[in-house]
C-alpha positions in Angstrom: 100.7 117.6 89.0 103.2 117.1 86.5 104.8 113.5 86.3 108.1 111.8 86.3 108.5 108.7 84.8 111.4 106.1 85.8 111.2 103.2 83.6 113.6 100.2 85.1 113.1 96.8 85.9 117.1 95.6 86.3 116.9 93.2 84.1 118.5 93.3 80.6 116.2 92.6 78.1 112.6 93.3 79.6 111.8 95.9 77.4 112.4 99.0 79.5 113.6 101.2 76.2 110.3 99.3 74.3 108.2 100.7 77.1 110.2 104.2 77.2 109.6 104.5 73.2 106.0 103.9 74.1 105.2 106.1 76.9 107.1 108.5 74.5 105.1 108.2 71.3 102.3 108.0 74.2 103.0 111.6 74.9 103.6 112.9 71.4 100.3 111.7 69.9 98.6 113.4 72.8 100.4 116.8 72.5 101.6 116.3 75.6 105.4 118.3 76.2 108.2 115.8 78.2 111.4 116.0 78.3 113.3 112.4 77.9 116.9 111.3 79.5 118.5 108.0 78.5 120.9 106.3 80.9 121.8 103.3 79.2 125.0 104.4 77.3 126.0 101.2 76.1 122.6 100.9 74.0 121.1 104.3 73.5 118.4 102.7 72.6 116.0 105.4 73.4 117.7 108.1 72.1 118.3 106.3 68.8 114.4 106.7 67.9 113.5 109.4 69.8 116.8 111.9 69.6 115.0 115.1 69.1 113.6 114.6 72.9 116.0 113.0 75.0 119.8 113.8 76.1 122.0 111.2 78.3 121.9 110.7 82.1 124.8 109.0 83.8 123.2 107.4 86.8 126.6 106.9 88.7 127.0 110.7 88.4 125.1 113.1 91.1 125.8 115.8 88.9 124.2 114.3 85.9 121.1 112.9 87.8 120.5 116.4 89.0 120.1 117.0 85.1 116.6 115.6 86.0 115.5 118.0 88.7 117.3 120.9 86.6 114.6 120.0 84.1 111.5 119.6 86.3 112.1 123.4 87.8 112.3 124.5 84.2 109.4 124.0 83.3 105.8 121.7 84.1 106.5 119.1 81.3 106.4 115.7 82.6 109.9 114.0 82.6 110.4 110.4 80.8 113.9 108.7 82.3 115.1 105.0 80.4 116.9 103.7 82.8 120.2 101.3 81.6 120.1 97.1 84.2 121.6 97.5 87.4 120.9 101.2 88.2 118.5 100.7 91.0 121.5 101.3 93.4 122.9 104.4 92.6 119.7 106.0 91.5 118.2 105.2 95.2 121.1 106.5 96.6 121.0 109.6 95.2 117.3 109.8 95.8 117.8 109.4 99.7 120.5 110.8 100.1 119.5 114.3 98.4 115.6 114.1 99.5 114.7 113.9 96.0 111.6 112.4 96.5 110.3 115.4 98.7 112.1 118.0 96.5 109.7 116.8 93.7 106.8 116.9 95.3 107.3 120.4 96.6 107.8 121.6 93.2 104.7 119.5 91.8 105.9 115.9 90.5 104.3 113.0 91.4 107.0 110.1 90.5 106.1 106.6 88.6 108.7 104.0 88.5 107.8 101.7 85.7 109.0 98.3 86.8 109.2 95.9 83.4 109.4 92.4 84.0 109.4 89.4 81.8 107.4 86.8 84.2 110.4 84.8 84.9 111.4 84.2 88.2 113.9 86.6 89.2 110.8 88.8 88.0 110.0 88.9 91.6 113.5 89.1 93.7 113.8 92.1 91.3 109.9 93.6 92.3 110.7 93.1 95.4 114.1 94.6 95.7 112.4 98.1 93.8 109.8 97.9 96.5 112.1 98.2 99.3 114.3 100.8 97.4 111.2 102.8 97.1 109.0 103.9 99.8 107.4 107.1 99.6 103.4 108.8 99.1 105.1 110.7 96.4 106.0 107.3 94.6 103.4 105.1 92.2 104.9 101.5 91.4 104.0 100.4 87.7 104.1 96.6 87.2 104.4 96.5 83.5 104.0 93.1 82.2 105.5 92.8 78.5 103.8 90.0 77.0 106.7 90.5 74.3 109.2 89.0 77.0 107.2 86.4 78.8 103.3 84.7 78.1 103.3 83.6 81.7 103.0 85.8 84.9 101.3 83.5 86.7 104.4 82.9 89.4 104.8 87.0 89.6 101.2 87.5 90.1 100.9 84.8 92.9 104.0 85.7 95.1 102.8 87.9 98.1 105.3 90.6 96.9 102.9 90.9 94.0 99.9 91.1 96.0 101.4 93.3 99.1 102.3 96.1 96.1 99.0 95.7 94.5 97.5 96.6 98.1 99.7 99.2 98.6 98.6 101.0 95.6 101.1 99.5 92.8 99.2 99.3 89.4 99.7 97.0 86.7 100.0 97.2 82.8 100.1 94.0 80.6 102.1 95.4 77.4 100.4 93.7 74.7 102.6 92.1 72.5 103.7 93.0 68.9 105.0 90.2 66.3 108.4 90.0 66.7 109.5 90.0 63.1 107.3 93.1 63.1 109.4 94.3 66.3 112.6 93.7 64.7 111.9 95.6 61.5 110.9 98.2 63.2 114.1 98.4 65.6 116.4 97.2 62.6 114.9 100.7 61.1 115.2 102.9 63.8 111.6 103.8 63.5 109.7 105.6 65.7 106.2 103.7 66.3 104.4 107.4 64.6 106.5 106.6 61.3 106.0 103.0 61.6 102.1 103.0 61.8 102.1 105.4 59.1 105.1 106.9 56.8 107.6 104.0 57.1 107.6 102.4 53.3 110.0 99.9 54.8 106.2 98.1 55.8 104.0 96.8 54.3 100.3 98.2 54.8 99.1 95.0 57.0 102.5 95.7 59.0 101.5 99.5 59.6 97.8 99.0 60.7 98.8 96.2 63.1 101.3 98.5 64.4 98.1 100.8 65.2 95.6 98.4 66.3 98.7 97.7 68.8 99.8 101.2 70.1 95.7 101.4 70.4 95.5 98.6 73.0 98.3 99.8 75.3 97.3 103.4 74.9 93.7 102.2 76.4 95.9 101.3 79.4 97.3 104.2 79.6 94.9 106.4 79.2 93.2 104.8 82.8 96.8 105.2 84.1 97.6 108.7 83.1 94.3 110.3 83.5 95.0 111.4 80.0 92.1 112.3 77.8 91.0 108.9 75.1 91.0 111.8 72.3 94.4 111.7 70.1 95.1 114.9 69.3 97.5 115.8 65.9 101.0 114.8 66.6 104.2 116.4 65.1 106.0 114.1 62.5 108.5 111.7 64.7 
């Protein structure tokens, strides 16, 4: 089945477009087609380093959201969606209301929503409140725990919110973390993660290998996640 990936978590500053750009370059190093929508207008983040693949969603808007199933009939390429804090809402509501859910799954999509969280506290009133916005045997929770954000996840991992999901069928991913004066060069260029592990002359050589060694480690994640073969395949230039 083809996928759709919604990558939230709420919360401003989680890393929702960092883990967008990944499952992106993800994708593009495994010659894998997907079509990408940003929602967050105010940032653009994701369509800032990946413009040639996404176009803008407004999640307030039926008629844009429906941009997204528009796409999935289209075609079988899987369907990468950044989603902007505070959206949970008004995408669920259009979900439910329109049967989206279903609708999907009769035209082959199985749905991920990525939930990023930082470890803090309000890491798990936010799990919790996507758990009960999102019910469905068409629906795979993704607890992505950005090491970037947070070193401790102790208190989400404890809670019984945690452990219900994780019983339920949620899996987890532990983004590894990459130095953050590394992170900011590479955001303060606009680079894709492709052109920062290997064409960027704004880094240095150390800077572009680490870059690799850490797109390596999550991609082993997602490889067990995805189902997608280990073998990296010749990627465009992004």
């Amino acid at each position: 089945m083809a996928k759709l990936h919604l990558i939230g978590g709420e919360k401003g500053g989680v890393g929702k477009s960092f883990t967008a750009r990944l499952l992106a370059q993800y994708y593009i190093d495994h010659g894998k087609p997907f079509v990408g929508f940003d929602s967050d207008q105010s940032h653009q983040t994701f369509s800032r380093f990946y413009d040639g693949y996404t176009s803008p969603v407004f999640v307030d808007q039926y008629e844009s959201l429906d941009q997204i199933i528009d796409a999935a009939e289209l075609g079988k390429s899987d369907i990468l969606v950044d989603l902007a804090a505070q959206t949970l809402d008004d995408l669920s509501q259009w979900m439910k209301e329109s049967g989206i859910l279903d609708l999907l799954q009769s035209i082959g999509f199985e749905v991920y929503y990525w939930h990023v969280a930082d470890g803090g506290y309000d890491s798990i009133t936010l799990l919790t409140k996507a758990l009960n916005q999102f019910k469905h045997k068409n629906l795979t929770t993704v607890i992505v725990q950005n090491a970037g954000r947070g070193e401790h996840f102790s208190v989400l991992q404890n809670s019984s919110y945690f452990k219900n999901a994780i019983q339920d069928g949620a899996k987890t991913l532990t983004l590894e973390k990459l130095h953050p004066l590394l992170a900011s060069k590479i955001d303060f260029s606009s680079l894709s993660f492709w052109a920062a592990a290997n064409s960027s002359d704004r880094l240095t050589r150390v800077e572009k290998h680490r870059v690799k060694v850490w797109m390596e480690k999550n991609y082993t994640q997602l490889n067990e996640l995805l189902s997608f073969s280990p073998e990296i395949e010749e990627a465009p230039v992004v």
